[in-house]
ROZA-540950 format. One record per atom (N, C-alpha, C, CB): residue number from 1; residue in three letters; chain; atom name; y, x, z. Coordinates in pm, whole numbers, plus 32768, in hexadecimal, padded with zeros to 4 digits. Glycine has a CB too. Layout:
REM residues N
NUM:ALA:A:CA:Y:X:Z
...
END
This chain:
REM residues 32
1:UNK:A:N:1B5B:5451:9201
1:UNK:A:CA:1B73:53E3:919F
1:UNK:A:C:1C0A:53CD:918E
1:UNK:A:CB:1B2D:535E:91CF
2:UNK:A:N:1C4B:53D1:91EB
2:UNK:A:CA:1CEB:53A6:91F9
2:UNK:A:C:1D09:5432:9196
2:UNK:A:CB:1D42:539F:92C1
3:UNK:A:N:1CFD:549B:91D9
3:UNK:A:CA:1D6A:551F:919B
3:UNK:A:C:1D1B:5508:90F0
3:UNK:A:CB:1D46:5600:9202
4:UNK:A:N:1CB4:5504:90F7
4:UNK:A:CA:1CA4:550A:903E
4:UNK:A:C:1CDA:547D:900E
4:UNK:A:CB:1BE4:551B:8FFA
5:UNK:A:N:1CDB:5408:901D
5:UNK:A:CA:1D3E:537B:9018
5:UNK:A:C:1DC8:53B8:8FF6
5:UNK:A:CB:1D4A:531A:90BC
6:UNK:A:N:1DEA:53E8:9059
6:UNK:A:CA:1EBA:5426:9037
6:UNK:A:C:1E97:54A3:8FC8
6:UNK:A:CB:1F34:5494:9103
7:UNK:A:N:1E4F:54BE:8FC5
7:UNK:A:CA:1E38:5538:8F64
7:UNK:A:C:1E44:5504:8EB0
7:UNK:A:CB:1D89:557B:8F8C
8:UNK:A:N:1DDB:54A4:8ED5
8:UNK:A:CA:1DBF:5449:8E3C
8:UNK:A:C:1E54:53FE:8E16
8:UNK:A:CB:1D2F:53B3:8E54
9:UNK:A:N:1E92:53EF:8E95
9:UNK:A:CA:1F25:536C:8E6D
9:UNK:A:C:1F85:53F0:8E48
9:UNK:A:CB:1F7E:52E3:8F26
10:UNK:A:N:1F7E:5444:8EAC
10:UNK:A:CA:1FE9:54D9:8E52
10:UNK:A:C:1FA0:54E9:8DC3
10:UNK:A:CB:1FD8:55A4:8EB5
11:UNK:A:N:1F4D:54FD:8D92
11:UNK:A:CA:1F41:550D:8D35
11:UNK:A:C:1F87:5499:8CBF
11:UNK:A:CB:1ECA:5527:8D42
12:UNK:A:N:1F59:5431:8CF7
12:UNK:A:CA:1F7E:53C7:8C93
12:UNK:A:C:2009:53AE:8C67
12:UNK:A:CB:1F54:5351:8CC2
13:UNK:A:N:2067:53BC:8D18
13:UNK:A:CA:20EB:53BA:8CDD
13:UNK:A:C:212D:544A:8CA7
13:UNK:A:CB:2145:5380:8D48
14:UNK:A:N:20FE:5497:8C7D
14:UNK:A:CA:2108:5513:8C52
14:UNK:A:C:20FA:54DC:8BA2
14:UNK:A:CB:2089:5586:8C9F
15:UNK:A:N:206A:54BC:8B91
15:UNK:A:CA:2046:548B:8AF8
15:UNK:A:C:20BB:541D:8AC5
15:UNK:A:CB:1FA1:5438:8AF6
16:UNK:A:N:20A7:53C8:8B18
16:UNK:A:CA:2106:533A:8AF0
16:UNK:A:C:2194:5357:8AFC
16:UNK:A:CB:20EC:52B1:8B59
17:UNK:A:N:21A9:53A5:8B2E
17:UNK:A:CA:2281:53F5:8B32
17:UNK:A:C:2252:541C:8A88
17:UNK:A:CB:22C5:54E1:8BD8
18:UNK:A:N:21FE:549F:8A95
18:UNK:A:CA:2225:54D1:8A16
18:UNK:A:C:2206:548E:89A1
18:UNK:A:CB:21F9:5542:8A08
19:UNK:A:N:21AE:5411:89A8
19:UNK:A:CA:21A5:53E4:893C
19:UNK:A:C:222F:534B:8918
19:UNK:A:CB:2100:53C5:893F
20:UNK:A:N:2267:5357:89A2
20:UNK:A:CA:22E6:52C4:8969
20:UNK:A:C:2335:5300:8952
20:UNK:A:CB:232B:5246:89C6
21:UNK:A:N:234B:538F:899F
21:UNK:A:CA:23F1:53C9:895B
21:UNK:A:C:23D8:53B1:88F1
21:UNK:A:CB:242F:5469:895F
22:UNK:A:N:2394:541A:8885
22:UNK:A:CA:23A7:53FF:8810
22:UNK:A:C:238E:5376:87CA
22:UNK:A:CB:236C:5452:87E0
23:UNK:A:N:235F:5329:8801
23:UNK:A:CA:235D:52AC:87AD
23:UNK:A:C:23E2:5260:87BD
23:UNK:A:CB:22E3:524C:87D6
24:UNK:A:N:2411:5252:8834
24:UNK:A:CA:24B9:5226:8843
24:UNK:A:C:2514:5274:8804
24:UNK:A:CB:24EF:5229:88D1
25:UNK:A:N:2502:5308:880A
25:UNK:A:CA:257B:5329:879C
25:UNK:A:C:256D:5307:8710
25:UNK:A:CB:2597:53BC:8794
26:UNK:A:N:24CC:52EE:86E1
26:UNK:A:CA:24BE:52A7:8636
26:UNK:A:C:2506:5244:8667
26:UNK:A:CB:2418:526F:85E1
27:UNK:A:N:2501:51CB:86B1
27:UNK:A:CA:2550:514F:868D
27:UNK:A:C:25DC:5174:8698
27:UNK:A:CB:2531:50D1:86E8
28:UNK:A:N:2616:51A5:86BC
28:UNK:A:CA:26A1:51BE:86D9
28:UNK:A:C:26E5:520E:865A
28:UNK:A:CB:26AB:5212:8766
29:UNK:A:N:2682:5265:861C
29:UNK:A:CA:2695:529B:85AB
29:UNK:A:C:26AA:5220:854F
29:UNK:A:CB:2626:52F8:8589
30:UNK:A:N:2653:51B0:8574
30:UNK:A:CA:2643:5154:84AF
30:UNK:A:C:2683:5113:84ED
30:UNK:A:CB:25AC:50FE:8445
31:UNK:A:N:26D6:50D6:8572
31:UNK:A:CA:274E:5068:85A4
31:UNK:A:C:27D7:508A:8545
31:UNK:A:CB:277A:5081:8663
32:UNK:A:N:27EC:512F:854D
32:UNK:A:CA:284F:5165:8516
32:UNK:A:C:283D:5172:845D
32:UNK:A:CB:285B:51EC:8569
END
């Protein structure tokens, strides 16, 4: 239960990195 738990949270911060980079560089794009 634990090793698939850290498995599911690697995944997530894997999804959720790649989905804010690009949303923080849009805002930084329309700041400028």
């Amino acid at each position: 239960m634990l090793e698939i738990n850290e498995r599911i949270e690697e995944r997530t911060d894997a999804s959720s990195t790649s989905l804010t980079l690009p949303f923080e560089q849009r805002q930084k794009s329309r700041l400028r």
